[in-house]
C-alpha positions as CSV (number, residue, x, y, z in Angstrom):
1,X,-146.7,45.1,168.8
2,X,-150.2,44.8,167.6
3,X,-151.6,43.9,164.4
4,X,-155.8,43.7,162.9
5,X,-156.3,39.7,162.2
6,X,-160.2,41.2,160.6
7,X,-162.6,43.6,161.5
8,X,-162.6,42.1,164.8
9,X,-159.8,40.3,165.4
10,X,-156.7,41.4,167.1
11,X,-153.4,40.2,167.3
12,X,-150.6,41.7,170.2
13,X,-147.0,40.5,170.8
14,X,-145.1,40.2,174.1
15,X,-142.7,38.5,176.3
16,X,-143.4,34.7,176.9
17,X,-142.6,34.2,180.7
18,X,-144.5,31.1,181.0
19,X,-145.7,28.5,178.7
20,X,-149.0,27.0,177.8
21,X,-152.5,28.4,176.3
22,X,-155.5,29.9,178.0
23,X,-158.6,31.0,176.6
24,X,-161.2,33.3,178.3
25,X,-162.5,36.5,179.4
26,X,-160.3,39.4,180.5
27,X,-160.2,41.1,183.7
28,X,-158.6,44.2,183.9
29,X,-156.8,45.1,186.7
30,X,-156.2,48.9,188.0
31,X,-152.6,48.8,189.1
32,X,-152.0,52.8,188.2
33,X,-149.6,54.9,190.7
34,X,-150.8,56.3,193.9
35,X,-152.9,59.2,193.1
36,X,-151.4,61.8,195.2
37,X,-149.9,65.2,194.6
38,X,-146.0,64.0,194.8
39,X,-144.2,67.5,195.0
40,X,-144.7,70.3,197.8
41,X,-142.3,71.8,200.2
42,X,-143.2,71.8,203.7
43,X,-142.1,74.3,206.8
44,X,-140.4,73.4,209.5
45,X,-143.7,72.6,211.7
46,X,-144.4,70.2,209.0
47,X,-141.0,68.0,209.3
48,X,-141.3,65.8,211.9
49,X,-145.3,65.5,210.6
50,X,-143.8,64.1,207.2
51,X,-140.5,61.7,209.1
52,X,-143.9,60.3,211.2
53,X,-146.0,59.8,208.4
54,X,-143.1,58.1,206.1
55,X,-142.3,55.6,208.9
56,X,-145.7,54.9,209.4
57,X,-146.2,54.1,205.6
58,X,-143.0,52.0,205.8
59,X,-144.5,50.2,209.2
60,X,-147.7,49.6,207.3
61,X,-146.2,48.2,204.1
62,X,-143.8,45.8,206.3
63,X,-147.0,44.5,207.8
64,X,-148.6,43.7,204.8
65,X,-145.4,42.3,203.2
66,X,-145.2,39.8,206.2
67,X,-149.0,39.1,205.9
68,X,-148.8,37.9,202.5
69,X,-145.9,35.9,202.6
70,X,-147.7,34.1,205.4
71,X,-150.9,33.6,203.4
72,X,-148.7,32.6,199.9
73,X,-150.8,29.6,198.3
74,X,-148.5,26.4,198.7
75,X,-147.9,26.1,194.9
76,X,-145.9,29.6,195.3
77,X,-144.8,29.3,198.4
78,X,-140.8,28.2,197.9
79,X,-141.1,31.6,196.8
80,X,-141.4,33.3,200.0
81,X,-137.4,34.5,199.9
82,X,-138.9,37.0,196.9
83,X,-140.8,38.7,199.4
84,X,-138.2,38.5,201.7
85,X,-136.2,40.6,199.3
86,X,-138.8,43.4,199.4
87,X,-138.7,43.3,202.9
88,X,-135.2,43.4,203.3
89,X,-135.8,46.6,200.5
90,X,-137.7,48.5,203.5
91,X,-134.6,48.5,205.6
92,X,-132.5,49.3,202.6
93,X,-130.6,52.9,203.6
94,X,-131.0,54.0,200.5
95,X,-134.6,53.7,200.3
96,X,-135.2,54.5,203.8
97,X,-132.8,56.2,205.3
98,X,-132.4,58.4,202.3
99,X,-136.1,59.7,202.1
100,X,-135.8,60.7,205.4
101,X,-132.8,63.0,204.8
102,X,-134.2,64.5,202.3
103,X,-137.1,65.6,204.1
104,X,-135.3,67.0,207.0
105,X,-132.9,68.9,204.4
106,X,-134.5,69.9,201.0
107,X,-138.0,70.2,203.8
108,X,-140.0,68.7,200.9
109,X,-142.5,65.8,201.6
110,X,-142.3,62.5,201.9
111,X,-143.8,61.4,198.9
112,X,-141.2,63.5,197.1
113,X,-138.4,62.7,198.9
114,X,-139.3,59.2,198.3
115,X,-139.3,59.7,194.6
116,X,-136.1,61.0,194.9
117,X,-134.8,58.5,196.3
118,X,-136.3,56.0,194.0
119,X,-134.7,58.0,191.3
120,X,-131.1,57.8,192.2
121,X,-131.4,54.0,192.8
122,X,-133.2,53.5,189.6
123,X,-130.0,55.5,187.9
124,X,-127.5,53.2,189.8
125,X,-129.4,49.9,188.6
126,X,-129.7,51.4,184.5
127,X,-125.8,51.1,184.4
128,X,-126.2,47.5,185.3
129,X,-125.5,45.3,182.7
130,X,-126.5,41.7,183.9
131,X,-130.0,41.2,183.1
132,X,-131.3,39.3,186.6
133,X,-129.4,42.0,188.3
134,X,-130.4,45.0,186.7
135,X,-134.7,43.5,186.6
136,X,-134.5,44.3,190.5
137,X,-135.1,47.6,190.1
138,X,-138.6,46.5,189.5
139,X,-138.7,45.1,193.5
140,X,-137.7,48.9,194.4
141,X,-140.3,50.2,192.2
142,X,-142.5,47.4,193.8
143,X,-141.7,48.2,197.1
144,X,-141.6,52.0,196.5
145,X,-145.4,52.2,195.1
146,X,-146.6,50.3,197.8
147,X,-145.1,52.7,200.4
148,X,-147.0,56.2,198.1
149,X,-150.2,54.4,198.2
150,X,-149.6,53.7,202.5
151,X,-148.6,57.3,202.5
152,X,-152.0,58.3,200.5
153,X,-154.3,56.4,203.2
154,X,-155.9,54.6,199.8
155,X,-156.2,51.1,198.7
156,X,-156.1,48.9,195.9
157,X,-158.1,46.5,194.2
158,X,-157.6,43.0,195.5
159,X,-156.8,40.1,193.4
160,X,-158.5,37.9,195.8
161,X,-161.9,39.2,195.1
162,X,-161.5,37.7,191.9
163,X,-164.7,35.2,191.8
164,X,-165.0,33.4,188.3
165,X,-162.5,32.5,185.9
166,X,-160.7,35.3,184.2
167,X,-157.9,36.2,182.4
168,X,-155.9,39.1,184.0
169,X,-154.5,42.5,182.3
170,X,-152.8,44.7,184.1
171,X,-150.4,47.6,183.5
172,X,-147.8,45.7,186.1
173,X,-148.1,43.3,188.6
174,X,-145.8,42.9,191.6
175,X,-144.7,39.3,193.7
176,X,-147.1,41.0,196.2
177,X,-149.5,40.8,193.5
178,X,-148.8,37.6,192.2
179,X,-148.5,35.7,195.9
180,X,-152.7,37.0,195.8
181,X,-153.5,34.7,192.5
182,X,-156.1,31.7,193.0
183,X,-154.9,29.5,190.2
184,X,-158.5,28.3,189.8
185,X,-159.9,31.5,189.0
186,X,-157.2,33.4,187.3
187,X,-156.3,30.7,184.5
188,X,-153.5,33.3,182.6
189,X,-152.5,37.2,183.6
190,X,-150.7,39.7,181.1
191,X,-149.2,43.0,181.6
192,X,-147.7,45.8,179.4
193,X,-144.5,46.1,181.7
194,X,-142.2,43.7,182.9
195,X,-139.4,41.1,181.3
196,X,-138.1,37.1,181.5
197,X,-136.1,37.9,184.3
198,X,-138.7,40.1,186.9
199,X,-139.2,38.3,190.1
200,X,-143.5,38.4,189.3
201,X,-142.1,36.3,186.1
202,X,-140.4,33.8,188.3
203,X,-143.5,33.1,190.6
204,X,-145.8,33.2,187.7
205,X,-144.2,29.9,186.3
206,X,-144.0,27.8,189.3
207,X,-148.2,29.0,188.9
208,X,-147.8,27.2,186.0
209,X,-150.8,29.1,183.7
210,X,-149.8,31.1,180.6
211,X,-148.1,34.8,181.1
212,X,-146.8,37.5,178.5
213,X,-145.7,40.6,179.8
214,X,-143.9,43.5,178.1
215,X,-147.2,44.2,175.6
216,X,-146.7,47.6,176.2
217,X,-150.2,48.6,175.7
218,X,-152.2,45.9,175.6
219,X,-154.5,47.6,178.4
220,X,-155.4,50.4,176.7
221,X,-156.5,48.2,173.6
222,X,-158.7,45.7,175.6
223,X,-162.0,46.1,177.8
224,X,-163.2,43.9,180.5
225,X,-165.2,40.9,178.9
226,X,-163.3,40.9,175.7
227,X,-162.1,37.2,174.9
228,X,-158.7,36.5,174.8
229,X,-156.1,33.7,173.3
230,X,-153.0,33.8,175.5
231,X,-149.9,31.7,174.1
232,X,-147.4,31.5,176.6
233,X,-145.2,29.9,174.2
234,X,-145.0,32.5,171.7
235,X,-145.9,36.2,173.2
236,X,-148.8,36.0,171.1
237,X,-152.0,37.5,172.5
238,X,-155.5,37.2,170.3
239,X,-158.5,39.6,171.0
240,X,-161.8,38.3,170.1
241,X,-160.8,35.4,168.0
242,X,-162.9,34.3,165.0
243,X,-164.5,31.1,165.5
244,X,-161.6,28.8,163.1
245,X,-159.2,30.7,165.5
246,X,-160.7,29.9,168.7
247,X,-161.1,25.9,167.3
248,X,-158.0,25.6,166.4
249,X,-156.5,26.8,169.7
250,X,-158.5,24.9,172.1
251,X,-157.1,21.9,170.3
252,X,-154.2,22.9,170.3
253,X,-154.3,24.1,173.9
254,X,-155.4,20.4,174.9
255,X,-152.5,18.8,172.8
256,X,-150.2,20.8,175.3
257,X,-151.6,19.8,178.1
258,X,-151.8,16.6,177.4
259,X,-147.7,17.1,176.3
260,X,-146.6,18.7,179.1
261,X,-147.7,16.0,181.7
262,X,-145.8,13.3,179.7
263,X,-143.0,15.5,179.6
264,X,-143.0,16.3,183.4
265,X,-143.6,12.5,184.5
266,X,-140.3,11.8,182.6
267,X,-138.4,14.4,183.7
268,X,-136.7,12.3,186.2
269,X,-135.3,10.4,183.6
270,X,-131.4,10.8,182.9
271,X,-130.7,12.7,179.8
272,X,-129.1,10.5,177.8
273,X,-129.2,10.8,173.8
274,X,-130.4,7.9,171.2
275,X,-126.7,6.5,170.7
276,X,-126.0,6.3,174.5
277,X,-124.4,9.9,175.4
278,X,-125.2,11.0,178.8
279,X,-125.6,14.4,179.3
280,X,-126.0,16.2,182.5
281,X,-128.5,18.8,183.2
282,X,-128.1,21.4,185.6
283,X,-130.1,24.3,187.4
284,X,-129.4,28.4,187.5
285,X,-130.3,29.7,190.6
286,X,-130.6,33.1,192.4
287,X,-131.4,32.2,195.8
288,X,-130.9,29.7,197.9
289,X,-134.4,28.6,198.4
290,X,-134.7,27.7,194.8
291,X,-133.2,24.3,195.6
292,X,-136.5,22.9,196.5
293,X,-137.4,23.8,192.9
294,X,-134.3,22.2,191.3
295,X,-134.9,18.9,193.1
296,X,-138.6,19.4,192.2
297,X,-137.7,19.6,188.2
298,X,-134.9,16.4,188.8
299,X,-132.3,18.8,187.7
300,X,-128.8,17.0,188.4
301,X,-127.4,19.9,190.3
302,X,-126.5,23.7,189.9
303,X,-124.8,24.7,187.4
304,X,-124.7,28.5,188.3
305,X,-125.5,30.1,191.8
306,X,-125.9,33.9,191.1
307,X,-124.4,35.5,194.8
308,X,-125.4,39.0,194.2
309,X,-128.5,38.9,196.2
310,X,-126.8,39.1,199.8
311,X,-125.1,42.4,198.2
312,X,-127.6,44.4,196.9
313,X,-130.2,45.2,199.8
314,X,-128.2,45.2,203.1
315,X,-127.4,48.6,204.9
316,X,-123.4,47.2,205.2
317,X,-121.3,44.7,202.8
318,X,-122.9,41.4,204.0
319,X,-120.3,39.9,206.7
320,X,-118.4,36.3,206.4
321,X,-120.6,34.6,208.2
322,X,-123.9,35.3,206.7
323,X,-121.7,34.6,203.0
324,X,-121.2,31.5,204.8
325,X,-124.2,30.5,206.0
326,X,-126.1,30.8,202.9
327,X,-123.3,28.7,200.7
328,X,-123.6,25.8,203.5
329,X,-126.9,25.7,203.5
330,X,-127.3,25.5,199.6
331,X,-124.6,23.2,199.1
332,X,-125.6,20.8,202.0
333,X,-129.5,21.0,200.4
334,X,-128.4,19.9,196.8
335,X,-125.6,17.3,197.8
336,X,-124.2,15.1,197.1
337,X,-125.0,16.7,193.3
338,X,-122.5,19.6,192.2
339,X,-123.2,23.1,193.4
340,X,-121.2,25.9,191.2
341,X,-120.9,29.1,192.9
342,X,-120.1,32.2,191.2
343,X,-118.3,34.5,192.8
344,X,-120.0,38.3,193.1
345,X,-120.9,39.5,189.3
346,X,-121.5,43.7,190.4
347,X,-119.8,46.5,189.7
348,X,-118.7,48.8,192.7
349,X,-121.7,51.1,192.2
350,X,-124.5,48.8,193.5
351,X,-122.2,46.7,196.0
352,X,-122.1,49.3,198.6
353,X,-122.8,53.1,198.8
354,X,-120.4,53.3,201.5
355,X,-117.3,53.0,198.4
356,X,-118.2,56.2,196.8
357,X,-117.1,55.1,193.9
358,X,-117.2,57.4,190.4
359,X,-119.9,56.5,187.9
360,X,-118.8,55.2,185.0
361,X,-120.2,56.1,181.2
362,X,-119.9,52.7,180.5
363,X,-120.5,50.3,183.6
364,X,-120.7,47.0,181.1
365,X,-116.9,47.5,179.8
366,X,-115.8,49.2,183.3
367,X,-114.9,48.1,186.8
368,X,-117.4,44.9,187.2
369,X,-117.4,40.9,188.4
370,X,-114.0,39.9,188.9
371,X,-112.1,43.8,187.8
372,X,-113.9,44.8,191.2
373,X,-113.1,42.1,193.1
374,X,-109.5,42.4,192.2
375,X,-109.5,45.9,193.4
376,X,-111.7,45.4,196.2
377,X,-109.8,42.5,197.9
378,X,-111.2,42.6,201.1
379,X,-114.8,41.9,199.5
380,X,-113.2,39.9,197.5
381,X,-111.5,37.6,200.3
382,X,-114.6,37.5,202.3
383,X,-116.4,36.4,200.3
384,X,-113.8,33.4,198.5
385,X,-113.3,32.6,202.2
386,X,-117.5,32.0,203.1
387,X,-117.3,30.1,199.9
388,X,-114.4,27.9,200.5
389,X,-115.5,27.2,204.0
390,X,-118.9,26.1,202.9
391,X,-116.9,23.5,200.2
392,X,-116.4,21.3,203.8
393,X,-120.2,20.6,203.7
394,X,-120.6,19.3,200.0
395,X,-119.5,19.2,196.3
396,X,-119.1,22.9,196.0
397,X,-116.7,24.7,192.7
398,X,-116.2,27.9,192.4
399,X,-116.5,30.3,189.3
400,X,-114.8,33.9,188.3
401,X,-117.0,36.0,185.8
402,X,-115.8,37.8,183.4
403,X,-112.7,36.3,183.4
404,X,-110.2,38.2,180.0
405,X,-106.5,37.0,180.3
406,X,-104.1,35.2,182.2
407,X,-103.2,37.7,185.0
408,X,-106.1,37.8,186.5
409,X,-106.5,34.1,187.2
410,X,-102.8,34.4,188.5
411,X,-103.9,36.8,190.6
412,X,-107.1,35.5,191.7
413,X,-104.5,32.1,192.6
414,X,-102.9,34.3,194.7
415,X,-105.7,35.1,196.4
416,X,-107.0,31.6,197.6
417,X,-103.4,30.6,198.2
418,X,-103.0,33.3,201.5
419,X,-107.4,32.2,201.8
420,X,-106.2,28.3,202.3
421,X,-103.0,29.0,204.3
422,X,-104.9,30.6,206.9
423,X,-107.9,28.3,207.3
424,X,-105.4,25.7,207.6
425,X,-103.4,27.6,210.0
426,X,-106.5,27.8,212.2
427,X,-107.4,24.8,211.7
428,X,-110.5,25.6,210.1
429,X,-112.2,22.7,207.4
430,X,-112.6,23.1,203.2
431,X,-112.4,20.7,200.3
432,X,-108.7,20.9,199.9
433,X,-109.6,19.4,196.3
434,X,-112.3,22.3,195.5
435,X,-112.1,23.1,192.0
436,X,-111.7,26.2,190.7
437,X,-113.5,27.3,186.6
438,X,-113.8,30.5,185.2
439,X,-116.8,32.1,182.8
440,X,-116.1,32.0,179.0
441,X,-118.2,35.7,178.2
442,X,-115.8,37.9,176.7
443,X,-113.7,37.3,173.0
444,X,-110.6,37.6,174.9
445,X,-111.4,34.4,176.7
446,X,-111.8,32.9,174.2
447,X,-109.2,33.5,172.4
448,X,-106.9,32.4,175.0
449,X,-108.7,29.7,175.9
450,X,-105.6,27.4,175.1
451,X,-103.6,29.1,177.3
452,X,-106.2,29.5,179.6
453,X,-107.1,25.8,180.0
454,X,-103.6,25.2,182.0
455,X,-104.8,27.4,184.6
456,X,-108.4,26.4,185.7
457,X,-110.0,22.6,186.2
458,X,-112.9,23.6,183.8
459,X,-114.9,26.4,181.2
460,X,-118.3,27.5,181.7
461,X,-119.4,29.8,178.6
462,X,-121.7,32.1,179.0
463,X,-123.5,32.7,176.0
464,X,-125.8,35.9,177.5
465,X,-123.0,37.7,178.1
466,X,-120.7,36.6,175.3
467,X,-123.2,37.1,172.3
468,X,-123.9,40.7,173.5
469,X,-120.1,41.5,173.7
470,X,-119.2,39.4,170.4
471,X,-121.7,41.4,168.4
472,X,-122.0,44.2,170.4
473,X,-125.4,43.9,171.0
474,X,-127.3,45.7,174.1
475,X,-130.3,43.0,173.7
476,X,-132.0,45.8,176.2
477,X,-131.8,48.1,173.6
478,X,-134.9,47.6,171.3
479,X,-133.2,49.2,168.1
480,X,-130.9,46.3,167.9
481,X,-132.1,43.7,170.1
482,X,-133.2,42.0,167.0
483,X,-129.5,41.1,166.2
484,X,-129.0,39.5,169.5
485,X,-128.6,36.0,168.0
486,X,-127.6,33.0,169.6
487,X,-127.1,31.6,165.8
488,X,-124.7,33.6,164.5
489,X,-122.0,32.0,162.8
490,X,-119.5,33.5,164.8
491,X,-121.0,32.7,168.4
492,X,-121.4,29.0,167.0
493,X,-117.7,28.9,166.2
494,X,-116.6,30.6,169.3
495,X,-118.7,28.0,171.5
496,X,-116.9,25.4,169.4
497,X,-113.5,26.1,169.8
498,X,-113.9,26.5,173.4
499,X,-115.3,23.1,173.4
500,X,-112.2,21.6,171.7
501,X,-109.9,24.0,173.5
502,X,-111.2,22.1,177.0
503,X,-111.3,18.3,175.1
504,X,-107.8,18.4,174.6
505,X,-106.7,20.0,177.6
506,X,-109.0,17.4,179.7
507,X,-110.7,19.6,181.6
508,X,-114.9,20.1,182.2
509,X,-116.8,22.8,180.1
510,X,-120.3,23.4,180.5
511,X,-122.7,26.3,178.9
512,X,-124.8,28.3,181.4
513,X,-127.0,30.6,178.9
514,X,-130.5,30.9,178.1
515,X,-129.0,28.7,174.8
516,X,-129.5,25.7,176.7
517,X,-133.3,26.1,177.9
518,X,-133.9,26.7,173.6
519,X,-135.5,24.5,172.1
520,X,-134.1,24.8,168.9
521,X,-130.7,25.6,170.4
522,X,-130.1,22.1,171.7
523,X,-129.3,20.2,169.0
524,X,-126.4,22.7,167.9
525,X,-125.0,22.7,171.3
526,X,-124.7,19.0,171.0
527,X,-123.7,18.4,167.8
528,X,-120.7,21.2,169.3
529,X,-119.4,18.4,171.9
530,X,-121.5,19.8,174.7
531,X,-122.2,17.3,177.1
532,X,-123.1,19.6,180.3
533,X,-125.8,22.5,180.6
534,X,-127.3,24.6,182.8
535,X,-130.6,26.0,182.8
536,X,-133.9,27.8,184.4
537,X,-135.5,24.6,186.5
538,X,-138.5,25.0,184.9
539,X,-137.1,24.3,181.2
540,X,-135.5,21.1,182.1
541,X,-138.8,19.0,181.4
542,X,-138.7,19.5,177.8
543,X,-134.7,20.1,177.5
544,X,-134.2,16.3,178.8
545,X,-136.8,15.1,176.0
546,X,-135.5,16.7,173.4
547,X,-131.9,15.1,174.6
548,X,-133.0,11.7,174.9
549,X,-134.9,12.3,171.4
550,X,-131.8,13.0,169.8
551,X,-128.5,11.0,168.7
552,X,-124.9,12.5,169.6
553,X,-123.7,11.6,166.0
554,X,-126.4,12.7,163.8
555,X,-126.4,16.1,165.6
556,X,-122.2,16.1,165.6
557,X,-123.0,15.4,161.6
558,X,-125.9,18.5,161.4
559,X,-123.2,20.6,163.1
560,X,-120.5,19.9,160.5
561,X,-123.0,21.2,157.4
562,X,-124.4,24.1,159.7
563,X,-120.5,25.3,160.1
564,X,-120.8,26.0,156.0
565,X,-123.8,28.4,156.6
566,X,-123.1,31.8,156.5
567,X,-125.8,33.5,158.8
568,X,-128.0,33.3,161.5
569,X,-130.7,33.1,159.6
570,X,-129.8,30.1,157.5
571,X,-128.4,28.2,160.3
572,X,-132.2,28.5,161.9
573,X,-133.9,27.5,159.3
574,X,-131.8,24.3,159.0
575,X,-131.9,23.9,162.7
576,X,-135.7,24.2,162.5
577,X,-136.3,22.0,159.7
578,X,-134.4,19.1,161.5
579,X,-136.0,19.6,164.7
580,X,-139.7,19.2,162.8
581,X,-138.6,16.0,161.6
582,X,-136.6,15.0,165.1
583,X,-139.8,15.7,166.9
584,X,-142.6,16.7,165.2
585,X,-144.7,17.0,168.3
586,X,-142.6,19.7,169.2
587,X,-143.8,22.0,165.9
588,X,-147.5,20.8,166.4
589,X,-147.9,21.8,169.8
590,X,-146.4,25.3,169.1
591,X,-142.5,24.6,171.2
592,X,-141.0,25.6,167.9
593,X,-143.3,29.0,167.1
594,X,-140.7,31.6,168.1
C-alpha cells in the first residue's frame, strides 16, 4: 500500500515481523532470480551432461549451506536448525530425486526440470491451510534459487560487504541471507515478499532491529540513499521524511528503546495481575532448538510444540525413534515446566508422497490433523507411541487438532489404550498419568464442548484456526482478510463459553493463538476467565507487563459491557480506549498503532 505524505514524502504499508524503529539510508539489495534461460530440451548426448551438472549445483549449494551455518553470528545462532531444514530440503526426493527424472525422461535441462519440480511442490503446499506450515514453501523456493544460480556458474551480492550503516531493501531475503546480517551495520531490512510466519521472519527477531516485509513494491519505489522511517510496530515505512516527521520519530524511536529494556529486564517476573491472579505464560514452538529461546524470554513452558517439521522434508515417514528422540530431548530441555505436544497437524498430501493420496478441492475442510491420523493409524500410532515414550523424561501432554465430536476422541482413546498395553507389556517406561487435551478450532467443538469436557483433562482454543472457520475467512486471501477479526462478537462468545464450559467441568483451558501475543487482545482474554496463554517467545516481554498492569476484576467487569457491543469494531475501540488509560506508555510509544 503506498500513499504521498507531500511532494516528497512517502508513506508504504507492510507486514510488521519485528518491532522497534530505525531511521537511515537504504541499501538496496539485488536478490532477482538466476538469470539463465530456464527451458530447452536436450539430446541424449546431453543427459548425463545435465544429471552431472544438477548434482554438482546441489553439491555446491550443500557446501555453502553448511558454511554459513558455521559462520551464523551468535545472536542468530539458536537458529541453526533453520538451516538445517534447507539442508535436509537438498535431500528431499521430491526436490532432488524428482529433477533428475525429469531430465532422464522429458530430456529437458536441469534448470527446467528443477522448475518443475518446484512447481508441483509449490501446488502441494497452496492447499495447505496452516499458516507456519504452508510459509515453508518459501525454504523450497529458498533452496531452489540457490541451486539455478549454482547451476548458472554466477554469484550474488554479499550482505557481508555491507560497510556503513544501512537500511536494507530487498525483493526477498532468505535465512541464508539473513544468517549474513552484521547487526551493527544493517540497523533494519525490508522486503516486498514474505509474511509473520517465514523462517527469515523468525531469525530477523531474535536480530532484534525493525523488519516489514510483504510491501509488495517497495523496491521499485525507492533508490539507494533515499532516507527511510521503518516502524516495526506498525508496517509503516516513510520515504524521505519531512523534518517534523523525522523529529518526531527519533523521539519516539528513543522512547522504545528505552521501553523495551525495562520491559525485557522484567520479563522474568511472574505474570501475576494487580488483584493477585497468577497467570501463566507459555511458548509456541516449531522446533526443538527453540527451547533455548523460550528459557531466554522466561516463558513458563510450552504451550504448543508444532510436530510437522520431522514430516515434511524426509525421503520416508520419519521412524519411531527419531519421533522419539526429538520429544525427549525437548521435553528433558524445558523440564520440569510443561511441554504440550501436538500431535501431527498435515493433511495426507504433504506427509508422504509414498500415500498417493487424491488431491482434494478443499484441503482445509478435507482429510487433515487428526481425520488423517485416524485413517492413517500406523502414522498415527508411531507417532502417539514416540510421544508417550518421551512423557518418561518430563512433564509432557499431548494435544489432538482439530478435534469436531465425540467419536473421534473415543477413538483416538482407543488408540493409546492398545499404545499403553503394549509398552507395559514390554516393559517399556511413560507417565502413566500423561494427560491428554484436545484443540478447540472448529464450531463443532465448541458446541460440544460440555459433552466434550468429560472426555479430555483440558481445552486449548485455537483462535487462528477457529476465527477463520467461524467466519469463514481465508485471512490468506487479501479480498477478505480484512474480516479476519479476532473481535468479533461471535469469536468473543465462543472463547467464553468454552472457558466456562472447562470451569465447571474442572478441567485446564488455555488459548494458543496469535490473540494472546495482542496487545490489545489481552485484556479481553482475561476479563473471559483466561488464566493460561501461549505465545511467540519473543512477545512475552510485553504480554507479562501488560498482565501485571492489569486487575482480574476490572477487566472481568470491561468484559461484561464489551459482551453488549455489537461488532468488532466497537468492541476495539472500547478495548483501545481502556488500554490508553491502563497504560498509557503503551499508546505513546506506538504498541497500540495497529
Amino acid at each position: 500500500m503506498t500513499k504521498r505524505q507531500n511532494k516528497n514524502q512517502l508513506k508504504l504499508t507492510g507486514i510488521a515481523v519485528s518491532s522497534g524503529i530505525a531511521i537511515g539510508k537504504v541499501r538496496l539489495i539485488e536478490r532477482t532470480k538466476a538469470q539463465i534461460t530456464y527451458q530447452y530440451l536436450i539430446n541424449d548426448d546431453q543427459i548425463k551432461h545435465n544429471v552431472r551438472r544438477f548434482k554438482d549445483a546441489l553439491s555446491s549449494t550443500e557446501n555453502q549451506l553448511i558454511t554459513l551455518k558455521n559462520h551464523m553470528p551468535d545472536i542468530i545462532k539458536e537458529h541453526g536448525f533453520i538451516m538445517d531444514s534447507h539442508l535436509m530440503i537438498l535431500k528431499d526426493s521430491m526436490l532432488t530425486e524428482s529433477t533428475v527424472n525429469r531430465i532422464l525422461d522429458k530430456k529437458i535441462c536441469a534448470e527446467w526440470a528443477l522448475k518443475q519440480s518446484l512447481e508441483e511442490i509449490r501446488q502441494i503446499f497452496n492447499q495447505i491451510e496452516d499458516e507456519y506450515i504452508s510459509s515453508r514453501i518459501n525454504d523450497v523456493e529458498n533452496v531452489t534459487e540457490r541451486i539455478l544460480w549454482n547451476l548458472s556458474g554466477e554469484t550474488q551480492e554479499s550482505l557481508t560487504n555491507i560497510k556503513e550503516p544501512v537500511i536494507i531493501a530487498a525483493h526477498d531475503l532468505s535465512p541464508a541471507d539473513t544468517t549474513e546480517i552484521n547487526v551493527s551495520k544493517v540497523i533494519a531490512f525490508i522486503t516486498d515478499m514474505g509474511g509473520r510466519t517465514s523462517h527469515a521472519a523468525i531469525m530477523a527477531q531474535s536480530l532484534q532491529i525493525p523488519v516489514v516485509v510483504g510491501l509488495e513494491s517497495a523496491t521499485k519505489q525507492l533508490k539507494d540513499g533515499d532516507l527511510l522511517i521503518v516502524n516495526g510496530n506498525t508496517g509503516e515505512i516513510i520515504v524521505n521524511p519531512d523534518n517534523n516527521t523525522l523529529i518526531y520519530y527519533q523521539e519516539k524511536k528513543k522512547e522504545q528503546e528505552e521501553y523495551k529494556s525495562t520491559i525485557t529486564k522484567s520479563s522474568h517476573l511472574p505474570a501475576i495481575t494487580l488483584d493477585g491472579h497468577q497467570i501463566t505464560v507459555r511458548a509456541n514452538i516449531e522446533f526443538k532448538e527453540e527451547v533455548v529461546a523460550v528459557r531466554n524470554f522466561a516463558a513458563e513452558g510450552i504451550g504448543l510444540y508444532r510436530t510437522e517439521y520431522l514430516y515434511l522434508w524426509n525421503n520416508k515417514l520419519p521412524s519411531e525413534e527419531e519421533l522419539f528422540e526429538d520429544y525427549r530431548k525437548a521435553t528433558e530441555t524445558i523440564a520440569p515446566a510443561i511441554i504440550n505436544i501436538r500431535t501431527l497437524d498435515l493433511g495426507a498430501d504433504k506427509v508422504s508422497s509414498n500415500l498417493r493420496m487424491p488431491k482434494e478441492k478443499n484441503p482445509a475442510l478435507g482429510l487433515r490433523a487428526i481425520r488423517f491420523c485416524l485413517k492413517e493409524q500406523q502414522i498415527f500410532k508411531n507417532q502417539l507411541r514416540a510421544i508417550i515414550r518421551a512423557s518418561n523424561y518430563g512433564n509432557l501432554q499431548i494435544i489432538f487438532p482439530m478435534i469436531s465430536g465425540i467419536q473421534e476422541i473415543l477413538d483416538i482413546k482407543n488408540i493409546i489404550t492398545q499404545i499403553t498395553e503394549e509398552l507395559t507389556s514390554k516393559k517399556i517406561a511413560f507417565d502413566s498419568n500423561i494427560k491428554y487435551g484436545i484443540m478447540i478450532e472448529v464450531p463443532s467443538a465448541v458446541i460440544m464442548a460440555e459433552e466434550l469436557a468429560k472426555h479430555v483433562d483440558f481445552f486449548s482454543i485455537g483462535t487462528n484456526d477457529l476465527i477463520q472457520y467461524a467466519l469463514a475467512i481465508d485471512r490468506e486471501n487479501k479480498n477478505v482478510a480484512y474480516m479476519y477479526q479476532p473481535f468479533h462478537p461471535a469469536i468473543l462468545r465462543m472463547i467464553h463459553h468454552v472457558v466456562k464450559v472447562a470451569k465447571n467441568a474442572r478441567i485446564g483451558v488455555a488459548l494458543c493463538g496469535e490473540m494472546c501475543g495482542d496487545p490489545l487482545c489481552v485484556p479481553i482474554l482475561l476479563g473471559l476467565g483466561l488464566k493460561e496463554f501461549s505465545m511467540h517467545a519473543m512477545a512475552i516481554p510485553l504480554i507479562k507487563k501488560i498482565i501485571r498492569s492489569t486487575s482480574l476484576e476490572e477487566a472481568s467487569t470491561d468484559f461484561d459491557n464489551i459482551l453488549k457491543l455489537d461488532t468488532a469494531k466497537d468492541v476495539r475501540e472500547y478495548i483501545l480506549n481502556r488500554m490508553k488509560r491502563l497504560l498509557p506508555e503503551l499508546q505513546e510509544k506506538g504498541y497500540l498503532d495497529h
